[in-house]
C-alpha positions in Angstrom: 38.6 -73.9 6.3 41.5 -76.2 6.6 44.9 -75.7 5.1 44.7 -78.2 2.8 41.0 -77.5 1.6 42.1 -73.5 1.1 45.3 -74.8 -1.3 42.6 -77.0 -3.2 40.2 -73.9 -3.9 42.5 -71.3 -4.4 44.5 -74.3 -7.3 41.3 -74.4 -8.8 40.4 -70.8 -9.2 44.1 -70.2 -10.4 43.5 -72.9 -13.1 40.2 -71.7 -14.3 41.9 -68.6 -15.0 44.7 -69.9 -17.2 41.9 -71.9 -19.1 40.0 -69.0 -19.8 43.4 -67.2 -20.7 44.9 -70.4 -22.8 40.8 -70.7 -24.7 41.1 -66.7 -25.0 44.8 -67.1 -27.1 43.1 -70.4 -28.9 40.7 -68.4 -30.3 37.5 -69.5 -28.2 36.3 -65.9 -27.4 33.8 -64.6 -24.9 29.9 -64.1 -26.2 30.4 -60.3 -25.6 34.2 -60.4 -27.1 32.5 -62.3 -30.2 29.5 -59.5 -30.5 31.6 -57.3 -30.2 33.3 -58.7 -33.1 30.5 -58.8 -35.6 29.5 -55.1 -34.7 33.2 -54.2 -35.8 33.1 -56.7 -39.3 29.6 -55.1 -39.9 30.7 -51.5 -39.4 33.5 -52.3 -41.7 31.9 -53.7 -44.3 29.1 -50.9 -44.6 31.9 -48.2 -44.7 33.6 -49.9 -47.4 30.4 -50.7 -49.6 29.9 -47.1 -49.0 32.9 -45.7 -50.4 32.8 -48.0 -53.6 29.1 -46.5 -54.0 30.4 -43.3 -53.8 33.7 -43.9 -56.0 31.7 -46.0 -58.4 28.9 -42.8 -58.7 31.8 -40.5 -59.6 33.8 -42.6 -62.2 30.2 -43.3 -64.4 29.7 -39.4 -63.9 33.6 -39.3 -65.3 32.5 -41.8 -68.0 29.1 -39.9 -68.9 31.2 -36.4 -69.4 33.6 -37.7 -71.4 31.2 -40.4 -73.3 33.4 -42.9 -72.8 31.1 -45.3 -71.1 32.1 -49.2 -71.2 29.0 -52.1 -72.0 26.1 -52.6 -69.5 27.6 -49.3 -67.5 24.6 -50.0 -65.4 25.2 -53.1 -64.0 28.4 -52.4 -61.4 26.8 -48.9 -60.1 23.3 -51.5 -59.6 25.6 -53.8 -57.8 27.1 -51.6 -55.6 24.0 -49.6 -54.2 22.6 -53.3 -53.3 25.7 -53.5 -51.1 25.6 -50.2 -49.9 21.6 -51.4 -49.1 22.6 -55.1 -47.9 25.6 -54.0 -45.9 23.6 -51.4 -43.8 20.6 -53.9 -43.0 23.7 -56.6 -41.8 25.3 -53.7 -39.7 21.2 -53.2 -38.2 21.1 -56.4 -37.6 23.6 -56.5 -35.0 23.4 -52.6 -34.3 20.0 -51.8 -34.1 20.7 -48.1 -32.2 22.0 -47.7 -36.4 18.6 -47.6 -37.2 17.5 -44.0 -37.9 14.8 -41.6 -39.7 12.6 -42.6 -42.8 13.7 -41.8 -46.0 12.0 -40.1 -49.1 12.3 -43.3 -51.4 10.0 -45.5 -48.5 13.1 -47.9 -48.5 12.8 -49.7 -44.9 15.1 -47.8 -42.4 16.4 -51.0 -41.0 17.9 -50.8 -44.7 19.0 -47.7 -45.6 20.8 -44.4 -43.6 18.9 -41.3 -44.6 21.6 -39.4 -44.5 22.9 -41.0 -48.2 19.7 -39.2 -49.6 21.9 -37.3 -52.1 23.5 -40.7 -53.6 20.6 -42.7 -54.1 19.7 -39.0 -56.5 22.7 -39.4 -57.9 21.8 -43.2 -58.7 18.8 -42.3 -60.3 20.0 -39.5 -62.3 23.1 -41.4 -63.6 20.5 -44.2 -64.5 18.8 -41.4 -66.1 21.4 -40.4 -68.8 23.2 -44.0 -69.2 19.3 -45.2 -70.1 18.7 -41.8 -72.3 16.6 -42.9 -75.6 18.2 -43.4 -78.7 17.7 -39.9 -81.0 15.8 -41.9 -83.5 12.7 -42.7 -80.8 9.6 -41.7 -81.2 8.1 -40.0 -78.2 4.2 -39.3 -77.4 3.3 -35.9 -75.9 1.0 -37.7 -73.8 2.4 -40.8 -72.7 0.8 -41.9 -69.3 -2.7 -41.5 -71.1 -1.4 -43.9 -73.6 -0.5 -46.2 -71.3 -3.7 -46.0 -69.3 -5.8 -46.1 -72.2 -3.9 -48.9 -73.9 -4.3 -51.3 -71.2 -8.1 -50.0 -70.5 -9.1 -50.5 -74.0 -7.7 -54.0 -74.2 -8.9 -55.1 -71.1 -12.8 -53.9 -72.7 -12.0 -55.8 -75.8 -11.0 -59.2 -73.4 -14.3 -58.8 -72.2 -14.4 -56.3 -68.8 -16.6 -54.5 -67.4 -15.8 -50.6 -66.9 -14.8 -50.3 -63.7 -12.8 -54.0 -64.0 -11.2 -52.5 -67.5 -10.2 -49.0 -65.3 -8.5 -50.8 -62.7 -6.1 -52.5 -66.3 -5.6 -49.2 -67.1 -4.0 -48.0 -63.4 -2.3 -51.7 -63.4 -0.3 -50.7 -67.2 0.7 -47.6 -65.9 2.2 -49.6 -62.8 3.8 -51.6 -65.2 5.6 -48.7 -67.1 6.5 -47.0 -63.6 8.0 -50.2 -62.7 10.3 -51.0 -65.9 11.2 -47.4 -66.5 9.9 -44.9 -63.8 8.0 -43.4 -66.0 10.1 -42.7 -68.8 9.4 -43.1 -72.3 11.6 -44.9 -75.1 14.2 -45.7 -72.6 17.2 -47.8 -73.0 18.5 -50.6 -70.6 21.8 -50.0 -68.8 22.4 -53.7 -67.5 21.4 -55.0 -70.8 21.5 -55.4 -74.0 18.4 -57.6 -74.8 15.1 -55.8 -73.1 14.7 -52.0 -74.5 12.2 -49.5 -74.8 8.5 -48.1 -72.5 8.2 -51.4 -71.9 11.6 -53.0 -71.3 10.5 -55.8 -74.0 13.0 -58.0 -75.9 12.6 -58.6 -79.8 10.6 -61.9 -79.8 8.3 -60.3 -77.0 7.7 -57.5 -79.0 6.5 -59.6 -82.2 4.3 -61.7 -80.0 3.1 -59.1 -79.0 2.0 -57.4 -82.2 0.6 -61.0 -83.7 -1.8 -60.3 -80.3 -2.5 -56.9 -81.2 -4.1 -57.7 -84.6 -6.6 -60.1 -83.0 -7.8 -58.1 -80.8 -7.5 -54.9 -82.9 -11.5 -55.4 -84.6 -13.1 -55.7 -81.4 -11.8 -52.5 -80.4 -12.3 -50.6 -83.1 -16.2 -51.4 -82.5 -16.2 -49.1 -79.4 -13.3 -47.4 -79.7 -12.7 -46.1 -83.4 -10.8 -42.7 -82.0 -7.7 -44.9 -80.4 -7.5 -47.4 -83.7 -6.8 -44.2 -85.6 -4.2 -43.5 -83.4 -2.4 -46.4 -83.5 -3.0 -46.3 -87.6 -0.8 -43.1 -87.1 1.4 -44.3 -85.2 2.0 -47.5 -87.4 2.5 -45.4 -89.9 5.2 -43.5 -88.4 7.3 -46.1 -87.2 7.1 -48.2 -90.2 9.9 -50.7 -90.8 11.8 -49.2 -87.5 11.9 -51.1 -84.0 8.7 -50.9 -82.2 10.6 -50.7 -78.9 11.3 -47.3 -79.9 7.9 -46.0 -80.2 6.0 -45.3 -77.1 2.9 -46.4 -78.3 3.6 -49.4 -80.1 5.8 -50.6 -77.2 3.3 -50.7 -74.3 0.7 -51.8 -76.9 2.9 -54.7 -77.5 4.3 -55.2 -74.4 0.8 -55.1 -72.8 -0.7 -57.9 -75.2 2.8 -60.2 -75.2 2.8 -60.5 -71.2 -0.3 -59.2 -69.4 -3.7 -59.2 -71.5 -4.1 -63.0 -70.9 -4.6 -62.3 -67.6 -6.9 -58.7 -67.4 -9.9 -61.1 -67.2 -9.0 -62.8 -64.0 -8.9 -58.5 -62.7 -12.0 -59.1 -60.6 -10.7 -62.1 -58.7 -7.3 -60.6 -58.3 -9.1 -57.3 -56.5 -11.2 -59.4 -54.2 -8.1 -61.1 -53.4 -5.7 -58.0 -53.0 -7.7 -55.0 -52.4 -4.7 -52.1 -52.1 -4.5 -51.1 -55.8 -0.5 -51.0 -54.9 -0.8 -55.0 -54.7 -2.4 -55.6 -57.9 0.3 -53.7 -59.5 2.8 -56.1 -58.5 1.3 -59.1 -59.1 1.3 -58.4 -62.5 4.6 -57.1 -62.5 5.9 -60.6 -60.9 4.1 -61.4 -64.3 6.8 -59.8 -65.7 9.7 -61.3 -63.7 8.7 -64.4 -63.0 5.5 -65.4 -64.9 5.2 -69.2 -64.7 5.2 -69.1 -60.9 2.9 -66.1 -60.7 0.3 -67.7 -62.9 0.9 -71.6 -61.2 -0.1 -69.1 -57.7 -2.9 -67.4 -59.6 -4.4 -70.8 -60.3 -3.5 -72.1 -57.0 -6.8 -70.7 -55.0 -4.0 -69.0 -52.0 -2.7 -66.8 -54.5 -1.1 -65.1 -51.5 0.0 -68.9 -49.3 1.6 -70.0 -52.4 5.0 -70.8 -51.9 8.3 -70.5 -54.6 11.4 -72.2 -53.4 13.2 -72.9 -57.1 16.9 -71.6 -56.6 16.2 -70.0 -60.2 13.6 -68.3 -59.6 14.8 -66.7 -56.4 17.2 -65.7 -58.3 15.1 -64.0 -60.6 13.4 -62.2 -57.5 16.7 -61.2 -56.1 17.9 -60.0 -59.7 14.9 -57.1 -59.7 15.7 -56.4 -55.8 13.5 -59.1 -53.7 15.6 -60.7 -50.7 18.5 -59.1 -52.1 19.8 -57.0 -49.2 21.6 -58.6 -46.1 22.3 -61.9 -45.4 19.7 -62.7 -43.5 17.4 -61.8 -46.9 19.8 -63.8 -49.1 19.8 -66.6 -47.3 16.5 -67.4 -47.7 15.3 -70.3 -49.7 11.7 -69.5 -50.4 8.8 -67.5 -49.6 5.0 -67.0 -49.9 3.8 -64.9 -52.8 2.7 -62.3 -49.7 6.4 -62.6 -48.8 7.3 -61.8 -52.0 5.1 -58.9 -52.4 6.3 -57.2 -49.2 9.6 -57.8 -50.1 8.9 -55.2 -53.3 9.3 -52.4 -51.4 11.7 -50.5 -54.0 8.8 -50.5 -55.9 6.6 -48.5 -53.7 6.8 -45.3 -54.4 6.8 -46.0 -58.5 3.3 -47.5 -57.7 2.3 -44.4 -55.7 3.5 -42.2 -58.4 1.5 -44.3 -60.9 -1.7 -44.0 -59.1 -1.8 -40.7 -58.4 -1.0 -39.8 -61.9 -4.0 -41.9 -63.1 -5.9 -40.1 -60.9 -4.8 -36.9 -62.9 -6.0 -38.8 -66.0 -9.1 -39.6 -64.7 -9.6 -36.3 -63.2 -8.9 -34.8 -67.5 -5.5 -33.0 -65.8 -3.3 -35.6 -67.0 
């Protein structure tokens, strides 16, 4: 190699160097420099999500003690474990070595570290006290068998069969899993509106009733035992709010929202099979109902696509595509989407089956 041609090469490898040096200080960054990068923003973010979990967990337990609790008290500590949830799936995302055991709750572990076990209890007991019923509720000693017997009866009276009207009855206590996990007379921490076994507002609850005295006669024809009890427990609750009743709030919450559809129970199993699938279709009744029944009429219950901004809303709002930003940056899914996307629901479904088992079984 000549002189000449040696100085040419040797400029040219000295000026790619101060190009990638000048694009470097410019703030054009290598691939691995820009990985690197997210992995560190990530990492960040999940650590601080995970302290204001932690520090918002202590100051509602502060609150709690010294019942001093502000409005909605729910609402921030809600907030805050979908960060600590949505910041760990982000920090998976670029980290997947992050991703570690399962968890007792069946959240994903792509969303959720194991090891913060202990606060996700602490969640749900907080949740537990701030929600506690007021001390003028009426309580049932048996309330899962009024649940499941409520929404079998009125699924007889709508015209099942008894197999059909058995698989309402598993579906209601879904339902009250779902909106309270399981717990009777509750309150509602993030709001003010939706109260009681059924989570119902005021004008639900009164639709509800006017439903409950149509239907009322045909049940009494093969069912006279449950009409007394609900005479009783009419009587007791009187003038009061029927939220606050156990009975009369699943009653009415079952007839404003979901008795409509009981009929359309045989279809619905052909279509989803896994009991755990039936119970959240009906409780997308509940979140979402005009899309759930414009899918239910569709003929691809399951194909059928959502992609109003509200209504994802609604989803994420009740912890659908709410975790990451790969999930919230979605702009519509399939109702099969949808449904796999419940999985914080999971294991109240699972809980609610096997305890209608019980009741089927006379231990419940």
């Amino acid at each position: 190699m000549g002189s000449g041609r040696r100085t040419t090469v040797i400029n040219a490898v000295l000026a790619l160097g101060f190009f990638l040096l000048a694009t470097d200080h410019c703030g054009i960054t290598s691939p691995v420099k820009a990985q690197a990068a997210a992995k560190g923003d990530a990492l960040a973010a999940y650590t601080n999500a995970l302290s204001q979990f932690k520090a918002i967990l202590a100051e509602r337990r502060g609150q709690i003690s010294a019942k001093r609790l502000p409005n909605l008290p729910g609402q921030a500590v809600y907030l805050a474990r979908n960060n600590i949830i949505g910041s760990y799936k982000d920090l998976t995302d670029v980290l997947p070595s992050r991703i570690g055991r399962s968890n007792k709750f069946g959240i994903p572990p792509a969303y959720f570290d194991a090891d913060n076990e202990p606060l996700l209890e602490e969640y749900r007991k907080l949740f537990d006290l701030m929600e506690a019923p007021p001390a003028s509720a009426q309580d049932s000693s048996t309330p899962l068998k009024d649940v499941a017997d409520l929404g079998t009866a009125i699924a007889r009276a709508k015209g099942l069969d008894a197999a059909n009207a058995e698989v309402a009855g598993r579906i209601s206590l879904g339902l009250f899993f779902a909106e309270t996990n399981g717990r009777q007379n509750v309150g509602n921490a993030r709001s003010n509106t939706y109260k009681g076994s059924y989570q119902t507002e005021p004008s639900e609850d009164q639709n509800g009733r006017k439903k409950w005295a149509t239907i009322r006669p045909s049940i009494a024809a093969f069912d006279p035992q449950l009409i007394a009890r609900d005479d009783k427990e009419e009587a007791r609750v009187g003038g009061s709010d029927h939220r606050f009743n156990h009975w009369t709030a699943v009653r009415d919450g079952l007839m404003n929202a979901h008795a409509e559809l009981f009929l359309q129970i045989p279809m619905i199993a052909k279509t989803l099979p896994d009991p755990i699938d039936q119970m959240k279709l009906f409780e997308l009744i509940q979140i979402v109902p005009s899309p759930t029944r414009s899918a239910m009429r569709s003929g691809n219950l399951l194909g059928y696509r959502v992609s109003d901004p509200t209504v994802m809303k609604y989803l994420r709002n009740n912890s659908m595509f709410a975790f990451g930003q790969a999930d919230r940056a979605r702009t519509s899914a399939t109702f099969r989407e949808i449904m796999d996307a419940m999985w914080l629901f999971n294991e109240k479904f699972e809980r609610a089956r096997a305890e209608f088992e019980k009741i089927k079984a006379g231990k419940g």
